[in-house]
N, C-alpha and C positions, 0 to 999 in steps of 0.2 A: 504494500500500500504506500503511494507517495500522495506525500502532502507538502504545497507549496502555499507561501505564507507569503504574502504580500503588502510591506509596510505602506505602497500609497495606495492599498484599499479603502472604501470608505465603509468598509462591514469592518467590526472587529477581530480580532485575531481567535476569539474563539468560534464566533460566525462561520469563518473559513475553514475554521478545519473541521466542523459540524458538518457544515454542506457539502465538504471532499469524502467524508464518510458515508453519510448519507446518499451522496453521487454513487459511489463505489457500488453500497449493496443497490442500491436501484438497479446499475448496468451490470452488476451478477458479476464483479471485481469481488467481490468479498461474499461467500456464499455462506446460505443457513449454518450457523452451529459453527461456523470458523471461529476461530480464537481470535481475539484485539490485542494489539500490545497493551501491555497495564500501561494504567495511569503514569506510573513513575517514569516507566522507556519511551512512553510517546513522549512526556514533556521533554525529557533528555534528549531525545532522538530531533526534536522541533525547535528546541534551546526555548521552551517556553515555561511560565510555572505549573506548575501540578496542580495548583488550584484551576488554573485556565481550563488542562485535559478532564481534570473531574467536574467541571461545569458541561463541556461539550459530551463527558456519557451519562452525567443526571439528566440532560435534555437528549438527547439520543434514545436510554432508557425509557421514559416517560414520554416520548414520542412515538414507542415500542419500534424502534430499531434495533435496539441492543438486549441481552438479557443480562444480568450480574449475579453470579455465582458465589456467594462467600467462599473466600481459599481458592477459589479455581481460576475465578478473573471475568473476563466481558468476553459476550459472545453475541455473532450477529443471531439476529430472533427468527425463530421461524416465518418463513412469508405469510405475512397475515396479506392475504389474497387485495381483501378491501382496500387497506392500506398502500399497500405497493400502487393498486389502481388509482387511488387518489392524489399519490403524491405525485403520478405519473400522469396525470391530470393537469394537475397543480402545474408542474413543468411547461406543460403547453399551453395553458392557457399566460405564461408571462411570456411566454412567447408571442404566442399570436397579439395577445396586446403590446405586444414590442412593434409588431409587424403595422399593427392597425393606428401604430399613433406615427411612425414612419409616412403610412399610406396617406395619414391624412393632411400630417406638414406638408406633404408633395404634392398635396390637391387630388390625388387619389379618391374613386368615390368607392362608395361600398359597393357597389355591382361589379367593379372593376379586379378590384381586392378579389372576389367571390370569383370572377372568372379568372383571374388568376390560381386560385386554389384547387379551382375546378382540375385547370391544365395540370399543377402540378402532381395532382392525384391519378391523371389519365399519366403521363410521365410515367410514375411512378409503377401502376398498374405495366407498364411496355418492361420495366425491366426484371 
């Protein structure tokens, strides 16, 4: 698992590496029931504090990505089906409102946008 930390981000540093985790098991980089580095190797590993890493798997956990084992350590959670779809939801719909506030600085109308998406779907469908 890499995690890149980026000091001119405007999310904070434990933001980022929440969302790189999070990324990972979404794209099946980090599959059910794999081990996490602890708390203490990620922050060492990121030169970050161990407060920081145990904020991003108390939100990780309580998001149910993660499960926490006393003595054994953090592990990614079983695919809660729901969730994985929602999050993978959640992904494109900031996308597409990335797309649609693009389309509409540029005068872009909404039919246009639509047939746009139409194509890319037919595109998409050829390969």
């Amino acid at each position: 698992m890499k995690i890149i930390i980026s000091n001119t981000s405007d999310s904070p540093i434990y933001q980022q590496i929440k969302e790189q985790i999070k990324d990972a098991i979404l794209y099946g980089e980090l599959k059910e029931g794999e081990l996490l580095p602890s708390i203490r190797a990620l922050a060492n590993d990121l030169r970050v504090s161990v407060l920081t890493t145990r904020r991003v798997y108390d939100e990780l956990e309580s998001e149910g990505f993660i499960t926490t084992k006393a003595g054994k350590g953090s592990f990614v959670a079983k695919e809660n089906l729901e969730l994985l779809l929602e999050s993978r939801r959640h992904m494109v719909e900031v996308k597409l409102t990335e797309a649609w506030n693009t389309a509409r600085s540029l005068g872009i109308s909404k039919e246009e946008l639509i047939s746009m998406m139409g194509l890319l779907f037919e595109e998409g469908e050829h390969e």
